[in-house]
OpenMM code with the backbone's topology and positions (N, CA, C; nanometers):
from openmm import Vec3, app, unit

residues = "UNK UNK UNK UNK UNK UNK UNK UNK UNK UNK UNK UNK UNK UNK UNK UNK UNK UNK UNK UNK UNK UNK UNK UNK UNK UNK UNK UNK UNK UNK UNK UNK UNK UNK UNK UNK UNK UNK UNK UNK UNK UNK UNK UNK UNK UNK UNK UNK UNK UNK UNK UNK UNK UNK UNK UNK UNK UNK UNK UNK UNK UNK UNK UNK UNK UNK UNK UNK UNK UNK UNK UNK UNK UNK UNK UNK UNK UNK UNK UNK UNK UNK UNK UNK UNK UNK UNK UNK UNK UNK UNK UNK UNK UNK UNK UNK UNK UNK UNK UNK UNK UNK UNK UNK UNK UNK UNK UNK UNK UNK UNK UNK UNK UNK UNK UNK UNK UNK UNK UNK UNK UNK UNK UNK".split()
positions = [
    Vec3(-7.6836, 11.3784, -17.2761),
    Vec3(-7.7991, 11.3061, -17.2331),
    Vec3(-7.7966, 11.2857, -17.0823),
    Vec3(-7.7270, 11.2365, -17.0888),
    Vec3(-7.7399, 11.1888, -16.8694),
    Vec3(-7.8268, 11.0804, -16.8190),
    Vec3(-7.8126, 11.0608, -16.6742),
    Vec3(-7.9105, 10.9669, -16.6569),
    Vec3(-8.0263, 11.0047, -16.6303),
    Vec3(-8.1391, 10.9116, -16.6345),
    Vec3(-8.2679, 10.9149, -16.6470),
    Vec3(-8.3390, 10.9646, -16.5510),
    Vec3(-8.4378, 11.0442, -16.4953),
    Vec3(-8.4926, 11.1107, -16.3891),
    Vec3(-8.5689, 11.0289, -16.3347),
    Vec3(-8.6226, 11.0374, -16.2062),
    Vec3(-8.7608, 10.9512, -16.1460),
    Vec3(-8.6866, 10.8433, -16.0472),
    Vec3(-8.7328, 10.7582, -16.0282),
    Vec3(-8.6938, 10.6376, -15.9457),
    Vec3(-8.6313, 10.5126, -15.9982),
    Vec3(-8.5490, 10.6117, -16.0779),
    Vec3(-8.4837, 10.4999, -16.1185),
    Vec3(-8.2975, 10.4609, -16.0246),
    Vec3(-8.2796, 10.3143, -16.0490),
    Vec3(-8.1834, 10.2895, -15.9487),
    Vec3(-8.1314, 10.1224, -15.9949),
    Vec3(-7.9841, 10.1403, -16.0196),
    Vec3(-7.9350, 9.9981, -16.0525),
    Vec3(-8.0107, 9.8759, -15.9162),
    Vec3(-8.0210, 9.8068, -15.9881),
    Vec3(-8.0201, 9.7098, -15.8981),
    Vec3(-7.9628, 9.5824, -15.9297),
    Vec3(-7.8933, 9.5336, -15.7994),
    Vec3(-7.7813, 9.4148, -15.7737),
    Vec3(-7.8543, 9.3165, -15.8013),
    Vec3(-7.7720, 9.2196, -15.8401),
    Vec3(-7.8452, 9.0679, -15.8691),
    Vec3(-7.8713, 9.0241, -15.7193),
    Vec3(-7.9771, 8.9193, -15.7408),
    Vec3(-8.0371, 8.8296, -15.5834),
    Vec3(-7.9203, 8.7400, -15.5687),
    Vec3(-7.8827, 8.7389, -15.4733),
    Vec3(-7.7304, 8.6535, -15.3864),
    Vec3(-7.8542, 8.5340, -15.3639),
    Vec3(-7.7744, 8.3951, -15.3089),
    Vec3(-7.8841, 8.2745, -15.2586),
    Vec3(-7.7372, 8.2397, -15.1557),
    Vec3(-7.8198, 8.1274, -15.0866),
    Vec3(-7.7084, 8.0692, -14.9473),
    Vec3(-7.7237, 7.9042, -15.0076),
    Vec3(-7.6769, 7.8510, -15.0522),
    Vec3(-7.6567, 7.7031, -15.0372),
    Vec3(-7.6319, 7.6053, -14.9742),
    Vec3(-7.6498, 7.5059, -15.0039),
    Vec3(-7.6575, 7.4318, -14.8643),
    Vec3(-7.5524, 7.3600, -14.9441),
    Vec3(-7.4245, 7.3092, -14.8609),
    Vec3(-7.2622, 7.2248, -14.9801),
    Vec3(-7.2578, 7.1277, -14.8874),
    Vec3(-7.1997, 7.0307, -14.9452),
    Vec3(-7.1219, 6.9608, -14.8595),
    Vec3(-6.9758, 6.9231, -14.8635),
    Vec3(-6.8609, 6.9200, -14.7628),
    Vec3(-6.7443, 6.9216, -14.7839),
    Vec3(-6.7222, 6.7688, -14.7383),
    Vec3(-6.6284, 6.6594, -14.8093),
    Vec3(-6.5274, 6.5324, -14.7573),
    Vec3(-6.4232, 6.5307, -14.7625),
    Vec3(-6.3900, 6.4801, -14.6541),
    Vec3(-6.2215, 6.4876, -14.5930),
    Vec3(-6.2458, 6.3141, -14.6115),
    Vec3(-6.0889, 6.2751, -14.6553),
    Vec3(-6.0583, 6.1385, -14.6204),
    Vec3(-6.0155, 6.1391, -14.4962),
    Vec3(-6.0149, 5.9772, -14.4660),
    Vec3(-5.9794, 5.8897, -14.3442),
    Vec3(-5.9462, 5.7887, -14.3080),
    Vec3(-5.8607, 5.7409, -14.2654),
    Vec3(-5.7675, 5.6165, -14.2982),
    Vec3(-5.7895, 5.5729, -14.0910),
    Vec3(-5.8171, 5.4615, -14.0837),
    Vec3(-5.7937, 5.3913, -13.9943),
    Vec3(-5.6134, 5.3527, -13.9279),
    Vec3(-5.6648, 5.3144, -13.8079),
    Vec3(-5.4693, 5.3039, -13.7568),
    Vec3(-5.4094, 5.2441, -13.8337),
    Vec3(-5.4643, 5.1508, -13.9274),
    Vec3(-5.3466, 5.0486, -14.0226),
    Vec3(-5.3381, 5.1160, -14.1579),
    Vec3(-5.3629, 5.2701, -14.1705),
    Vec3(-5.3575, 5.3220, -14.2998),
    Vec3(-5.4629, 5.2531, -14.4048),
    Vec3(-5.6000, 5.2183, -14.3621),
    Vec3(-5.7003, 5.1982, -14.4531),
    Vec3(-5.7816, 5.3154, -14.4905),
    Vec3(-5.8506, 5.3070, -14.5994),
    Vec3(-5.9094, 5.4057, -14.6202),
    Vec3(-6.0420, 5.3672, -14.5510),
    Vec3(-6.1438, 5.4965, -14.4772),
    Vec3(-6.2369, 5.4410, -14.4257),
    Vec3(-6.3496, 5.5342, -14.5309),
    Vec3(-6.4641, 5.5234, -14.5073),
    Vec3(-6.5791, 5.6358, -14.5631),
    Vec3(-6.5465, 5.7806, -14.5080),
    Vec3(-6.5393, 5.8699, -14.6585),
    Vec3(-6.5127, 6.0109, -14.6140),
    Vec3(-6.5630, 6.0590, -14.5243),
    Vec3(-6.5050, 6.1551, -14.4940),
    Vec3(-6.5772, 6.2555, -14.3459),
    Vec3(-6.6618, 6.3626, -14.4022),
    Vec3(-6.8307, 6.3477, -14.3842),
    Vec3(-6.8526, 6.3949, -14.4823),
    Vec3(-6.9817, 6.5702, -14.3856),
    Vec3(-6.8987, 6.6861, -14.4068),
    Vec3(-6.8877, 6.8100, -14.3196),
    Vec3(-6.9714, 6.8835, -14.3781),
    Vec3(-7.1130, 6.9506, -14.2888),
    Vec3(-7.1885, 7.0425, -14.4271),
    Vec3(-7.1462, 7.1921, -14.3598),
    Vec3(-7.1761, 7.2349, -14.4798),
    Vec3(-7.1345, 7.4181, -14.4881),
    Vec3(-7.2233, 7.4829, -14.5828),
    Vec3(-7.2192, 7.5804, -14.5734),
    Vec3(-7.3192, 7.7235, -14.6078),
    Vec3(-7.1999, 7.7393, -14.7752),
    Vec3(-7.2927, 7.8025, -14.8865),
    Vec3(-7.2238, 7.8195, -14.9773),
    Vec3(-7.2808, 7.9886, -15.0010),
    Vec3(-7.2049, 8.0702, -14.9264),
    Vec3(-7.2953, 8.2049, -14.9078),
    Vec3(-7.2542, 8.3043, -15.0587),
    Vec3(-7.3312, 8.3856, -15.0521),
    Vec3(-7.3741, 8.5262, -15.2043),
    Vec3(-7.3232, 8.4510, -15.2604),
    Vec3(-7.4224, 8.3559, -15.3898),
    Vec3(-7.4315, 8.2779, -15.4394),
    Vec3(-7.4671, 8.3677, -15.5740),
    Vec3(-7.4821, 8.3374, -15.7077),
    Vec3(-7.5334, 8.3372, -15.8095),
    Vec3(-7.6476, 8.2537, -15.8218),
    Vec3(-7.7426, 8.2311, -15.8802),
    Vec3(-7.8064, 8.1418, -15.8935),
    Vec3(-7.7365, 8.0736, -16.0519),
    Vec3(-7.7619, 7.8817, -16.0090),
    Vec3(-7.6631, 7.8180, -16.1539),
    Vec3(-7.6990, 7.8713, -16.2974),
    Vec3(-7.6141, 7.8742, -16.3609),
    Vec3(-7.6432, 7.8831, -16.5272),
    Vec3(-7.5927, 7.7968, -16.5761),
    Vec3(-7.6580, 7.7605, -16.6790),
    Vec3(-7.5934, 7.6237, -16.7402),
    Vec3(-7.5107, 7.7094, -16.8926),
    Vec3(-7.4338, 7.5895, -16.8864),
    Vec3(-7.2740, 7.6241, -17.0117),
    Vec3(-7.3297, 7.5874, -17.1065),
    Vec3(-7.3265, 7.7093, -17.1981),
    Vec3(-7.4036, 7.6825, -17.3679),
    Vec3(-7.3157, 7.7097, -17.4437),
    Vec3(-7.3335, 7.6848, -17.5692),
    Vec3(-7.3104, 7.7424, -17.6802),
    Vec3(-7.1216, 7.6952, -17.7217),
    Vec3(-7.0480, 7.8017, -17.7575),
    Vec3(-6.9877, 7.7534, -17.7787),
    Vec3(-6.8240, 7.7358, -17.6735),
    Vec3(-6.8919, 7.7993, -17.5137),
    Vec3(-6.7796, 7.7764, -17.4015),
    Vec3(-6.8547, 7.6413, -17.3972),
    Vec3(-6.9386, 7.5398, -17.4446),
    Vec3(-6.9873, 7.4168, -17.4029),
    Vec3(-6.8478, 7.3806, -17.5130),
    Vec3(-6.7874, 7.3750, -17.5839),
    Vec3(-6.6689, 7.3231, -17.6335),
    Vec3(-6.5293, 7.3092, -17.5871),
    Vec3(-6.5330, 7.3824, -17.5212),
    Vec3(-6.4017, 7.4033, -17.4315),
    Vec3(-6.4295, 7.3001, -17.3491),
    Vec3(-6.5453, 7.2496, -17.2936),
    Vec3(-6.5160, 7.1565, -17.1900),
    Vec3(-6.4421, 7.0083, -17.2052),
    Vec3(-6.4104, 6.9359, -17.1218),
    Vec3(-6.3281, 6.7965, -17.1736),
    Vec3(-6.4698, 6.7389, -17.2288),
    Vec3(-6.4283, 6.6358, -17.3648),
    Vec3(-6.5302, 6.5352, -17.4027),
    Vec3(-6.6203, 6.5007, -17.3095),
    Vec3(-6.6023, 6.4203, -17.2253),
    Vec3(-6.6949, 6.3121, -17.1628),
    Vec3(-6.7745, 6.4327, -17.0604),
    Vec3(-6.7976, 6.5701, -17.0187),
    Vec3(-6.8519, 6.6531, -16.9602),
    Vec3(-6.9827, 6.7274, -17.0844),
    Vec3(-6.9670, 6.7321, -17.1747),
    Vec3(-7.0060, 6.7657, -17.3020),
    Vec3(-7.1663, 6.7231, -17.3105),
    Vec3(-7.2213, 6.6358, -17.2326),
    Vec3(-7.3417, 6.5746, -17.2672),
    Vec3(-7.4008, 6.5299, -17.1182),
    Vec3(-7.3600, 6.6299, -17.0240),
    Vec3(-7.3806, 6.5844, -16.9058),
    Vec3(-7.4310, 6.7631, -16.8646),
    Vec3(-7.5286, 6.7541, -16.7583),
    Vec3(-7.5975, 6.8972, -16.6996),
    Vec3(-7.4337, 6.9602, -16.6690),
    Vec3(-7.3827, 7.0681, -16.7090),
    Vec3(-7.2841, 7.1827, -16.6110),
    Vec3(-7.3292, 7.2723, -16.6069),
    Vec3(-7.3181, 7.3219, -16.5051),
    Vec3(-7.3341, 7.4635, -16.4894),
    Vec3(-7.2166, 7.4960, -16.4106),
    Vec3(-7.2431, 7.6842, -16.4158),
    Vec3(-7.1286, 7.7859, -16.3154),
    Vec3(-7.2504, 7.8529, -16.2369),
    Vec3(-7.1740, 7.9277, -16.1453),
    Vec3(-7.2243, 7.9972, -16.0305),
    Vec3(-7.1215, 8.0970, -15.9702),
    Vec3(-7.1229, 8.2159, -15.9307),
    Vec3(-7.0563, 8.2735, -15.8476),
    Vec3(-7.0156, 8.3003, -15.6849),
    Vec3(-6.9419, 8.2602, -15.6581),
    Vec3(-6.9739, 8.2818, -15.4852),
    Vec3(-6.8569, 8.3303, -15.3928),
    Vec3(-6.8789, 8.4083, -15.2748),
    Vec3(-6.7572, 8.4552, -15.2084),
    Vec3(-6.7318, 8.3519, -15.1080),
    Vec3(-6.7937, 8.2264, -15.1486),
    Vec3(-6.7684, 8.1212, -15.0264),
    Vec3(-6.6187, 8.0156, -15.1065),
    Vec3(-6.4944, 8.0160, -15.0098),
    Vec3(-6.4026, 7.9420, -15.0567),
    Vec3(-6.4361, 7.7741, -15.1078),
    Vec3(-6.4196, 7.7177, -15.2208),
    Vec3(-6.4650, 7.6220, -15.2518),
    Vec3(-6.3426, 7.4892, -15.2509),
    Vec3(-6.3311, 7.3701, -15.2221),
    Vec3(-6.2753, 7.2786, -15.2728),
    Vec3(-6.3002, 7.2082, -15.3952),
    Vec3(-6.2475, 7.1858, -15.5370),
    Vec3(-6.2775, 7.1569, -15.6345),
    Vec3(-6.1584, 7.0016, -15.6811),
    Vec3(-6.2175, 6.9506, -15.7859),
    Vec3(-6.1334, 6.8634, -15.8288),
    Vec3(-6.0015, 6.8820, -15.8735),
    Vec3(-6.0041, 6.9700, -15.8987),
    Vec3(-5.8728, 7.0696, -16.0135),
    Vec3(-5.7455, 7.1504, -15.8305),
    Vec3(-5.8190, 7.0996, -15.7574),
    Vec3(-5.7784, 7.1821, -15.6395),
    Vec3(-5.6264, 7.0625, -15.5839),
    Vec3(-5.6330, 6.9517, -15.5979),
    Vec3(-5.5267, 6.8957, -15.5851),
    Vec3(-5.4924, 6.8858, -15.4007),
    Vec3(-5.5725, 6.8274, -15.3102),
    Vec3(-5.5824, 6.8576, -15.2058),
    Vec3(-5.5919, 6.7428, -15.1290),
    Vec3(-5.5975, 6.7032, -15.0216),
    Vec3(-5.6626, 6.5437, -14.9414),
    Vec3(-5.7401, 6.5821, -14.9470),
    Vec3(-5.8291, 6.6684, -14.9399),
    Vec3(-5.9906, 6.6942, -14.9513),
    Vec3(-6.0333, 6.6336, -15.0984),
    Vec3(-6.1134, 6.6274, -15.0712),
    Vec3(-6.2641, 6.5690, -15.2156),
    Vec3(-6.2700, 6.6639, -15.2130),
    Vec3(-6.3209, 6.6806, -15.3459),
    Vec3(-6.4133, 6.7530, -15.4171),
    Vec3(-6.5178, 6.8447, -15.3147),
    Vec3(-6.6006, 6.9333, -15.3088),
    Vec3(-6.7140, 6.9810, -15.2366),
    Vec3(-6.8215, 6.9252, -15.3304),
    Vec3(-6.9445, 6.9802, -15.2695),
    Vec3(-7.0587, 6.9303, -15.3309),
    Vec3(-7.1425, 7.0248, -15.3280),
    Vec3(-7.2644, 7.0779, -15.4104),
    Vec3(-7.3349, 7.2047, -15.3823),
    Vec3(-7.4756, 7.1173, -15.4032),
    Vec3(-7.6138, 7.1552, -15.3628),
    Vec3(-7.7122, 7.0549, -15.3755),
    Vec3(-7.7962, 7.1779, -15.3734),
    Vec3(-7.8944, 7.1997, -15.4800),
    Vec3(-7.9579, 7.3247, -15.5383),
    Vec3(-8.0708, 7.2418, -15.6255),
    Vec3(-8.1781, 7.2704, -15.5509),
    Vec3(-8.2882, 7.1725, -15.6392),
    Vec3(-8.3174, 7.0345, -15.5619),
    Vec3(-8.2460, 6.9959, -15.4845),
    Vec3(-8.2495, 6.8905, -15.4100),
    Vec3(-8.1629, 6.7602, -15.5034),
    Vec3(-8.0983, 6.8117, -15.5725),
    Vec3(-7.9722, 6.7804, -15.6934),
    Vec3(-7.8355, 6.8129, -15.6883),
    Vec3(-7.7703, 6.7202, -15.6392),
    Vec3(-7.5898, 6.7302, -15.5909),
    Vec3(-7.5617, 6.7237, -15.6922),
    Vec3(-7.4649, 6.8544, -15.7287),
    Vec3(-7.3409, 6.8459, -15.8274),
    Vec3(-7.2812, 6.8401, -15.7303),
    Vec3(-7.0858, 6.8238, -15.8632),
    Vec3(-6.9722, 6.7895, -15.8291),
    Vec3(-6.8914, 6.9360, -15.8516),
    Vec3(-6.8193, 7.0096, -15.7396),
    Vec3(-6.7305, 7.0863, -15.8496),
    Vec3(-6.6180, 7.0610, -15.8921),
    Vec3(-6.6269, 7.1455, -16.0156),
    Vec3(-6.5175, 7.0640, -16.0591),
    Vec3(-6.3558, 7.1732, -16.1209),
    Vec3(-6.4399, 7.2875, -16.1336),
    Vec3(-6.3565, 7.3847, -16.0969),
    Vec3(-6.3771, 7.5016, -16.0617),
    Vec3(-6.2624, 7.5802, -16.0539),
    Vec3(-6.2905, 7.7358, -15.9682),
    Vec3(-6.1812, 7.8192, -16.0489),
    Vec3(-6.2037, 7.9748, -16.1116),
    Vec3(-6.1211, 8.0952, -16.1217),
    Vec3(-6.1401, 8.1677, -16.0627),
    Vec3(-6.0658, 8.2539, -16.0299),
    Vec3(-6.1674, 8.4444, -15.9971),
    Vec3(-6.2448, 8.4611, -16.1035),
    Vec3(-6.3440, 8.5380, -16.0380),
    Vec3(-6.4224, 8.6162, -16.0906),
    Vec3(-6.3897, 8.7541, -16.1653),
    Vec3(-6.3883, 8.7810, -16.2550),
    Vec3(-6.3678, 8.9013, -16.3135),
    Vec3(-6.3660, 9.0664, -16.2408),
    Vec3(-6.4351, 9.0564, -16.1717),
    Vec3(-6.4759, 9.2029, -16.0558),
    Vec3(-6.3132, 9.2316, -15.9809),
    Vec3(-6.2927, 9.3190, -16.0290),
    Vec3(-6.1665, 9.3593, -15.9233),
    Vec3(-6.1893, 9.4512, -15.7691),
    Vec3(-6.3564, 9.4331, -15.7612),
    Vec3(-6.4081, 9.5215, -15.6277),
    Vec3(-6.4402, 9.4048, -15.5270),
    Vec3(-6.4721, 9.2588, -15.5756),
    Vec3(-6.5431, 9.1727, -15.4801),
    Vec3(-6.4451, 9.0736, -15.5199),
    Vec3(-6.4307, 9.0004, -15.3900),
    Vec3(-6.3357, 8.8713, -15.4178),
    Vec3(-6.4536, 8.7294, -15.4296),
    Vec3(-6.4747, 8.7034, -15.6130),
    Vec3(-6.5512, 8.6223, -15.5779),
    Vec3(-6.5079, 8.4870, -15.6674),
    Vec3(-6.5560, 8.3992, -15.6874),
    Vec3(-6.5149, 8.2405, -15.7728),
    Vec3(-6.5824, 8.2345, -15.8240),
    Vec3(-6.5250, 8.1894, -15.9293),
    Vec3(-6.6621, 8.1657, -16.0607),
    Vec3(-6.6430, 7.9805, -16.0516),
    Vec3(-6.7390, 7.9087, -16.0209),
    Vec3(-6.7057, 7.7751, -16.0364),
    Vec3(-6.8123, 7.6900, -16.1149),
    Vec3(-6.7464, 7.5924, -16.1631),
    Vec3(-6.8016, 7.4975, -16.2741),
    Vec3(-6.8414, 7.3494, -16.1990),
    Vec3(-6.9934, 7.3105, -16.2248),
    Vec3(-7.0521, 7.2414, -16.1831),
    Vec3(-7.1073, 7.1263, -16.2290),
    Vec3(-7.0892, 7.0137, -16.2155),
    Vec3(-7.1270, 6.8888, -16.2870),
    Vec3(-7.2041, 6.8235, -16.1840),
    Vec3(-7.3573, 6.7479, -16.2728),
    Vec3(-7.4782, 6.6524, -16.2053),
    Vec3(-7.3627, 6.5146, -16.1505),
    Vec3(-7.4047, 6.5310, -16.0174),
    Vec3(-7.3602, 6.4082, -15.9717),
    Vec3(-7.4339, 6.2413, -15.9722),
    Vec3(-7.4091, 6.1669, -16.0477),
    Vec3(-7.4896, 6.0831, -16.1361),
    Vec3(-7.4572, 5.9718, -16.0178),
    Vec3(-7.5600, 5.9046, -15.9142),
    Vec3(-7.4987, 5.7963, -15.8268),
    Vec3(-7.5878, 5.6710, -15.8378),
] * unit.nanometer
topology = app.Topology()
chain = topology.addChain("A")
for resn in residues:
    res = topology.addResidue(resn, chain)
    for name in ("N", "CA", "C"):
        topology.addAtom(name, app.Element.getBySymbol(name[0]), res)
């Protein structure tokens, strides 16, 4: 059979740029904690979010289970909760709606170095 004749041609998924925000703690001269330092950054070749269905919605911890998550892909390095860092968490704001992330793997592609990360509504 072979491939198909005419104009035909894979085409790549649409990348998006996000707008994140990164916090650093900060402690005053007497070792207080002050309000995070709070740094914005570009969240570049993006996925656009998908939300977690079915039955990877089980794998998640209880109390995440009944709350908006989604994943996304991106070649932009992320800080996450699971990251264990003086940094916070990052923040991604898509919709004019801050999630939290909350974690990050590789991405499956062994051609692109990208993160697959997991996203929770930041409820304030």
């Amino acid at each position: 059979m072979g491939f198909p004749r005419g104009k035909w041609g894979p085409k790549l998924l649409p990348r998006f740029t996000y707008e994140g925000r990164r916090y650093t703690e900060q402690v005053d001269a007497r070792n207080r904690p002050l309000d995070p330092l709070e740094t914005p950054f570009q969240i570049e070749n993006a996925s656009g979010l998908q939300p977690i269905q079915g039955d990877l919605q089980l794998t998640l911890p209880e109390n995440l289970r009944q709350k908006e998550v989604f994943w996304f892909t991106t070649t932009t390095d992320v800080k996450t909760v699971e990251s264990f860092t003086t940094e916070l968490s990052d923040r991604i704001i898509y919709q004019g709606v801050t999630y939290i992330m909350i974690s990050t793997k590789p991405w499956r592609s062994n051609v692109l170095n990208h993160h697959e990360v997991m996203v929770v509504r930041e409820f304030t």
